[in-house]
C-alpha positions in Angstrom: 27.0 32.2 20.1 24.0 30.6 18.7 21.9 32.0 15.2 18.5 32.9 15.4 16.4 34.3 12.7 13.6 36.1 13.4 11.0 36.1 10.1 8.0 38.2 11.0 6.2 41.4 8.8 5.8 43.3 11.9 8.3 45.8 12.5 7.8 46.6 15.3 8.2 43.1 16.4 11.8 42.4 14.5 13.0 45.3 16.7 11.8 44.5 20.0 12.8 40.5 19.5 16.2 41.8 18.2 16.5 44.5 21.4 15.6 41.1 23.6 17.9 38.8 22.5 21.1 39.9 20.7 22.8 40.0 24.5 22.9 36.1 24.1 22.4 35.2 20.8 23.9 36.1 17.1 20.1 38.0 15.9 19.3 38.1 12.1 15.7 39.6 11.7 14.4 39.4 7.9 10.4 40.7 7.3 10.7 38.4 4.1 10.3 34.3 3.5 12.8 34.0 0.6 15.3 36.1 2.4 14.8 34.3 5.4 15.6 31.2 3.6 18.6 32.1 1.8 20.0 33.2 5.4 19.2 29.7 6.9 21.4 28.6 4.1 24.0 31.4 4.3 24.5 32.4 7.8 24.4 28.5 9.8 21.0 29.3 11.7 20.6 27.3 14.5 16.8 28.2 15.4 14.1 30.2 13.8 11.5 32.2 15.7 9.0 32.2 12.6 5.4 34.2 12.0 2.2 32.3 10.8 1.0 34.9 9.0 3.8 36.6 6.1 1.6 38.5 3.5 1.5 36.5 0.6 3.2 33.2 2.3 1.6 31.0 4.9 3.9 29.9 7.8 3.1 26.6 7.3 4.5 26.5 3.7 7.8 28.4 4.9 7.9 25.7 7.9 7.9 23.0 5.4 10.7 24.7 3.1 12.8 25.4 6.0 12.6 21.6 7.1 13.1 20.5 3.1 16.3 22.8 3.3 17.7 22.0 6.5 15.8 19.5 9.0 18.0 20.0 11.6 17.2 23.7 11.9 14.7 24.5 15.5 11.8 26.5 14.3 9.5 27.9 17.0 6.1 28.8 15.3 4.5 32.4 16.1 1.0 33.9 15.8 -1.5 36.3 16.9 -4.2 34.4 15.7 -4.1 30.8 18.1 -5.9 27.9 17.0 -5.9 24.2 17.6 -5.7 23.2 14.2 -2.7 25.0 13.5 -0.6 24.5 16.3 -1.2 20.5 15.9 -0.5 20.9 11.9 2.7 23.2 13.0 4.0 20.7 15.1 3.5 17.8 13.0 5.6 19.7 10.3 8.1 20.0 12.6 7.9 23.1 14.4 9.5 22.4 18.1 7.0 24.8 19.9 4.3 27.2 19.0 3.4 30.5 20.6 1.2 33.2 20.4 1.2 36.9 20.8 1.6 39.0 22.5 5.4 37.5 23.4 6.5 37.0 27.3 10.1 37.4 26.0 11.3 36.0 29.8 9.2 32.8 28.6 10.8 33.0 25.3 14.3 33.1 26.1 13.1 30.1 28.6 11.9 28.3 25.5 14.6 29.2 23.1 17.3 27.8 25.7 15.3 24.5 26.3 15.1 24.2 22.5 18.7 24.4 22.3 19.3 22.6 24.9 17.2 19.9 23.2 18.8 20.3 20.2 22.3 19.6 21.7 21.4 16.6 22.9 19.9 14.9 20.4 23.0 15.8 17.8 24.9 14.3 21.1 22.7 10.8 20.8 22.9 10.9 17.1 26.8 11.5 17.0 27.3 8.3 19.6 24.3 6.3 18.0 26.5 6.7 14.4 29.7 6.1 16.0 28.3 2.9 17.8 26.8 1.9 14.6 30.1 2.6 12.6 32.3 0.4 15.2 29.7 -2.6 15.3 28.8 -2.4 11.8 24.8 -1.5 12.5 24.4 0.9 10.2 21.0 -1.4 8.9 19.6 -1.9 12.3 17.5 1.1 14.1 16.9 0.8 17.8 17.8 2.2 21.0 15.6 0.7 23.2 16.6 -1.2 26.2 15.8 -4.8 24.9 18.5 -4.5 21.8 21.3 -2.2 23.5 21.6 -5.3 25.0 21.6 -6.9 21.9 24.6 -4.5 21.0 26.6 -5.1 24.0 26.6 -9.3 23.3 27.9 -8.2 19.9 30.3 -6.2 21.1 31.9 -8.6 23.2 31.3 -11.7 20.8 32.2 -10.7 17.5 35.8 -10.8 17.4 36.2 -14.7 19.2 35.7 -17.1 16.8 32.9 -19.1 18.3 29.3 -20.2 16.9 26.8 -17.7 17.8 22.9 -18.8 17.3 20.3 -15.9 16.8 16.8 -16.7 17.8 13.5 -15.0 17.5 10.7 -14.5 15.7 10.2 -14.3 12.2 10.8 -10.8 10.9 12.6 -9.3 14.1 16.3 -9.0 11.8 18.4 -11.6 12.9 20.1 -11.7 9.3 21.1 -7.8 10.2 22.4 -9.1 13.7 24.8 -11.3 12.0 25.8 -8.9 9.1 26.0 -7.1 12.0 28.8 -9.0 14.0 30.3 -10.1 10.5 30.9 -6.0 9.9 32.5 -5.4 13.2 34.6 -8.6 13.0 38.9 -9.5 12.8 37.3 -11.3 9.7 35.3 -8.7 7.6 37.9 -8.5 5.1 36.5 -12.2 4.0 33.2 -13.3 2.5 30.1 -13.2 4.6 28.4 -15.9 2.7 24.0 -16.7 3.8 22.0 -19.5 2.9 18.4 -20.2 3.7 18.2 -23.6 4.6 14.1 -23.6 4.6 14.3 -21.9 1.1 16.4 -25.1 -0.2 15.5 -29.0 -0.7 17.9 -31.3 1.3 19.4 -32.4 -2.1 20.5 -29.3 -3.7 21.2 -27.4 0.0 23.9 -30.2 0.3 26.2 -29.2 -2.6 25.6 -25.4 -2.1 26.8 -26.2 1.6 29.8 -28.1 0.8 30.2 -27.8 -3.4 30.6 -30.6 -5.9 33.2 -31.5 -8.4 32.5 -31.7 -11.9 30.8 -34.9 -13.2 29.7 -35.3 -9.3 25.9 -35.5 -11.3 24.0 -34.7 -14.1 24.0 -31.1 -15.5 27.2 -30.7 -13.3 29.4 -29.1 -16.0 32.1 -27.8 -13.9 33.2 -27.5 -10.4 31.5 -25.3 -8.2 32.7 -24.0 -5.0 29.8 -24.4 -2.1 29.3 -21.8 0.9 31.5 -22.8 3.1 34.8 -22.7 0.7 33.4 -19.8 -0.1 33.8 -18.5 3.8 37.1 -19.3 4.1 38.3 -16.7 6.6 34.7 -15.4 6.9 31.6 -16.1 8.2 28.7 -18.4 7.3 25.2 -17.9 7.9 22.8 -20.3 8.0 19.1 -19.1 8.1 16.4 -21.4 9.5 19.1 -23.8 10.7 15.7 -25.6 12.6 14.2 -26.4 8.9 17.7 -28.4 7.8 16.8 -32.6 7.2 18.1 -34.3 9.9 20.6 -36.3 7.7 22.3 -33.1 6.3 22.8 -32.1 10.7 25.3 -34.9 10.7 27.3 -33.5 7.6 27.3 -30.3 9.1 28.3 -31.6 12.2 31.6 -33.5 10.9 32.2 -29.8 9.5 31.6 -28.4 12.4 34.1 -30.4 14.4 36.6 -31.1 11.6 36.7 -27.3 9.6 37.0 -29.7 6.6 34.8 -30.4 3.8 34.4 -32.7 1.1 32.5 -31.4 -2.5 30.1 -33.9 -3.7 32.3 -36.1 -6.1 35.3 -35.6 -4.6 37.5 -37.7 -2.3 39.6 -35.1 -1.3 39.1 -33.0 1.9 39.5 -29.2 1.9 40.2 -27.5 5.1 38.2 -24.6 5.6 38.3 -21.9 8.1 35.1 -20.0 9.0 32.7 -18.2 11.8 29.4 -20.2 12.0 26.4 -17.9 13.0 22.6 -19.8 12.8 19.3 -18.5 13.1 16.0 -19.9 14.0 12.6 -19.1 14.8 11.8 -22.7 16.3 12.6 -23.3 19.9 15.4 -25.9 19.1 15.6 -27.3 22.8 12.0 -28.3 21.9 13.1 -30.0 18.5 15.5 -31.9 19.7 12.8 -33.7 22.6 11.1 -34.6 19.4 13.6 -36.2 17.5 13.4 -33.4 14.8 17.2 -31.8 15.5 19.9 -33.4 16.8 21.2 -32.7 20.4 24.9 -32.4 19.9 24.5 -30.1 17.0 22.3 -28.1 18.7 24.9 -27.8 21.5 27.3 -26.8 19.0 25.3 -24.0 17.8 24.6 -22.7 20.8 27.6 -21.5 22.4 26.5 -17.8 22.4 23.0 -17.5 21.8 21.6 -14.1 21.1 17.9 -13.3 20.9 16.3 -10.8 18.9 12.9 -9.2 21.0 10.1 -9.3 19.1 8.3 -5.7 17.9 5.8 -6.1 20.6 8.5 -5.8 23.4 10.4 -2.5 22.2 7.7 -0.2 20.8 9.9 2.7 21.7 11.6 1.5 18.5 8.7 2.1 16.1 8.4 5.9 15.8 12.9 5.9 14.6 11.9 2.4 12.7 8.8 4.6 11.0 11.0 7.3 9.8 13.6 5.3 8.9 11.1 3.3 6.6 9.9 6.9 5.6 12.7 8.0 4.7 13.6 5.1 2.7 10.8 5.0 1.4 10.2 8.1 0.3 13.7 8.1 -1.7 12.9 5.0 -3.8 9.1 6.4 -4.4 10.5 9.8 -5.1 8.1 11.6 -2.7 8.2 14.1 -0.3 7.0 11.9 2.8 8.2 14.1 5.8 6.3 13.3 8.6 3.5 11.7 10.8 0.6 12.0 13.0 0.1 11.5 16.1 -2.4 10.1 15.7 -0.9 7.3 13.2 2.0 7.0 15.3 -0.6 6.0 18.2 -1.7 3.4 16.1 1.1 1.8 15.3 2.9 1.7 18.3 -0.4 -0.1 19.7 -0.7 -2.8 17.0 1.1 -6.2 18.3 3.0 -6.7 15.1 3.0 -10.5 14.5 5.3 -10.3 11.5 7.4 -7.5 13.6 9.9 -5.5 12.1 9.5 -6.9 8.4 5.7 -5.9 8.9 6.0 -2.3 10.0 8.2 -2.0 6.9 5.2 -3.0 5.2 2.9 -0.9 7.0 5.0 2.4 5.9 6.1 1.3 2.7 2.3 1.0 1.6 1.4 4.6 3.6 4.3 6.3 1.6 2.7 4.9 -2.0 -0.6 5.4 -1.0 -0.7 9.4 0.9 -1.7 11.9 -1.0 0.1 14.6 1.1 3.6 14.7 2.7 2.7 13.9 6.3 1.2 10.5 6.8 -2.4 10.2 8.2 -4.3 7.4 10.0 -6.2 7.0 6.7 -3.0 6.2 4.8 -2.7 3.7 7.1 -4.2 -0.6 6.5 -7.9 -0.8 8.2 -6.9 -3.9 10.0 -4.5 -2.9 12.1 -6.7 -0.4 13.3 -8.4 -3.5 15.4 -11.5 -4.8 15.5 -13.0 -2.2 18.6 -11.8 1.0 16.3 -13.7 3.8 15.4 -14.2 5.0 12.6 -12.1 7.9 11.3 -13.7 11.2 12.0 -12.3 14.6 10.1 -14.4 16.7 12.6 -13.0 19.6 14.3 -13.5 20.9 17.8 -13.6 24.6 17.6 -11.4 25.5 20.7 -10.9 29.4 20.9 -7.9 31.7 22.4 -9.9 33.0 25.8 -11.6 29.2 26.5 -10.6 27.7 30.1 -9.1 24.6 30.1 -12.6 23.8 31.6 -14.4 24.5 28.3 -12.1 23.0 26.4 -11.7 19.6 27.9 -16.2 19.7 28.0 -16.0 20.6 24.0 -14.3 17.4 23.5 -15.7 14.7 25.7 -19.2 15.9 24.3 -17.7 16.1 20.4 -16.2 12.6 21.0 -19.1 11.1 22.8 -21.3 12.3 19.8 -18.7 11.0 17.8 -18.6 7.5 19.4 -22.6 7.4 19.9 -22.5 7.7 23.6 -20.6 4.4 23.9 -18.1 5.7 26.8 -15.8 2.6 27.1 -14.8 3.8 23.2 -14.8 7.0 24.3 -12.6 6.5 27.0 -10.1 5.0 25.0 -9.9 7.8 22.8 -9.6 10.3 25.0 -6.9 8.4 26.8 -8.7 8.0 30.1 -10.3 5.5 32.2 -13.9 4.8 32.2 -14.4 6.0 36.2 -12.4 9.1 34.9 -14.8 9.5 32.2 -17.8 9.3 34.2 -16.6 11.9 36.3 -15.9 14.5 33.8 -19.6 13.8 32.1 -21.1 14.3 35.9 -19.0 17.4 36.3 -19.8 19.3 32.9 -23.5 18.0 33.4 -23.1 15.3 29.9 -25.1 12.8 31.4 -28.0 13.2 28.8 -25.6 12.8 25.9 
């Protein structure tokens, strides 16, 4: 049976939830915060049915203490005293629900079920996301969008045959993880994975870190020195930017290609060598080659299984697991306690285009986690320009939405506070609100707004 803890300093309300539940659950009832803590860390709770209002502790402090002690603990949030402002602020803490009194305990066995139900799940997801990312080695790369599971399954099938694989896409988007990736979940991990930045290098000195040099093979050459590809010998060499390399230094690598020999600058003597060739680029190479810039029959030895990492843009279901990743990381080297985001932020983000992609969003968060003052991430933590140029400005302004308002009232109060709040400009406040304009104009003609 599951744990719940019930943490209210009502009485009368720790006996009736206990009376309601203990048929299907394991019920621990505590009218105190500390004691409700050291029995999330004792007794394994599972979920925590938890009161906004506990004498001399607010509800959203104990929240935030449960989550610090266990984040994987369900809390549903309870008061008698509903408001807006707290619900959002308990949610974004990371309450999973909040309620208010008096209890429908039909509803909240509903809710408590679903909760659990939710919770099983996504241990579920998490167990087979680690295991996935144990067996390929992805431990580095968070996604589970469509666009790179599909990523994963060319990995999968690709990383144990010992062909050339070229990674293409955009700069920023993690093809270096891709191959560390199908290095990590290779028959040849046990050997080097050795990377090189071909734009990072000039042709002269790329040359003999490619292939080495003997001592005496030039000035300052003082003793021998092994190059990359010795180096990879039964492992795997990646070569980043392969579209920046000269056009003379393509042949070479060619010849090494096709022969799995090479010869050390200063040295007559060939060395056989036995690697996995992976290349990235961010250049469209078929194009480079129609202009003379790469040659053809290296570029057809490259590609014999080409894998191409999607840009930002075209998985934005990755950004709010990429943002707590970063978060998380983050947070750890800053030694904060950065637990959480708006929704509000997170709207922003996962609307901004990301030209610099995932290497940009790292960025983005890693300047946020420096920068807030709090432990939840705001829209104001985050960089003015990728708010966009048509952005409002930020408001602070609360709409004072009261237990007993229709949905009616409600929905008026904050078309007219945002129409105020956008100076009557309703294509900006249509945006906001999440609406269309026609929509819009509808709601102002029904709640009588058109003077505003």
């Amino acid at each position: 049976m599951y744990n719940i803890l019930v943490i209210d300093d009502e009485p009368s309300i720790l006996t009736a939830l206990r009376f309601a539940l203990e048929d299907s659950f394991n019920v621990y009832c505590t009218p105190n915060a500390p004691e409700g803590l050291e029995l999330i860390h004792n007794k394994d709770i599972d979920l925590v049915l938890l009161d906004q209002y506990l004498g001399e502790y607010s509800g959203l402090e104990v929240l935030q203490a449960i989550k610090n002690q266990n984040p994987g603990v369900l809390v549903i949030a309870m008061t008698a005293y509903g408001s807006i402002e707290n619900s959002i602020e308990a949610i974004q803490r990371g309450a999973y629900y909040y309620i208010t009194k008096p209890l429908d305990i039909n509803s909240l066995k509903i809710l408590i079920n679903k909760a659990l139900d939710y919770q099983n799940l996504s241990n579920r997801v998490e167990d087979l996301t680690k295991q996935m990312n144990e067996k390929l080695g992805l431990n580095n790369i968070v996604a589970s969008s469509k666009a790179m599971n599909e990523v994963f399954k060319i990995i999968e099938r690709v990383k144990d045959l010992d062909i050339n694989v070229l990674v293409t896409g955009e700069s920023g988007t993690g093809k270096e993880l891709i191959a560390r990736a199908i290095h990590n979940s290779s028959k040849r991990i046990s050997g080097s994975l050795e990377i090189i930045n071909c734009a990072a290098i000039p042709y002269n000195l790329l040359e003999s870190e490619l292939f080495g040099y003997e001592k005496g093979a030039f000035t300052g050459a003082n003793q021998r020195y092994k190059g990359k590809f010795e180096l990879a010998h039964k492992g795997t060499i990646f070569l980043d930017e392969i579209g920046e390399m000269d056009i003379q230094l393509q042949a070479k690598l060619l010849r090494v290609i096709q022969e799995k020999t090479i010869t050390p600058l200063g040295s007559e003597k060939s060395i056989p060598v036995d690697f996995r060739l992976i290349a990235a680029t961010n250049k469209n190479l078929s194009d480079e080659v129609k202009k003379g810039k790469f040659r053809e029959d290296l570029f057809f030895r490259l590609n014999v299984i080409s894998i191409n990492t999607p840009p930002l843009r075209e998985r934005r279901e990755d950004i709010p697991a990429l943002t707590r990743y970063f978060m998380k990381k983050y947070s750890e080297n800053f030694n904060k306690e950065v637990s959480g985001i708006s929704k509000s932020a997170i709207a922003v983000l996962e609307k901004h285009n990301y030209p610099g992609n995932v290497r940009e969003l790292e960025n983005i968060i890693e300047r946020a986690v420096a920068l807030t003052n709090g432990d939840i991430i705001d829209i104001s933590d985050l960089p003015r320009e990728i708010l966009g140029s048509n952005e409002i400005g930020l408001s602070s302004e609360l709409v004072p939405i009261y237990v007993g308002d229709s949905l009616a009232e409600a929905e008026k109060k904050l078309i007219l506070a945002t129409l105020k709040h956008c100076e009557s400009n309703k294509r900006k406040t249509a945006k906001i609100l999440g609406m269309s304009e026609r929509h819009l104009y509808t709601k102002i003609k029904e709640y009588n707004l058109e003077e505003i």
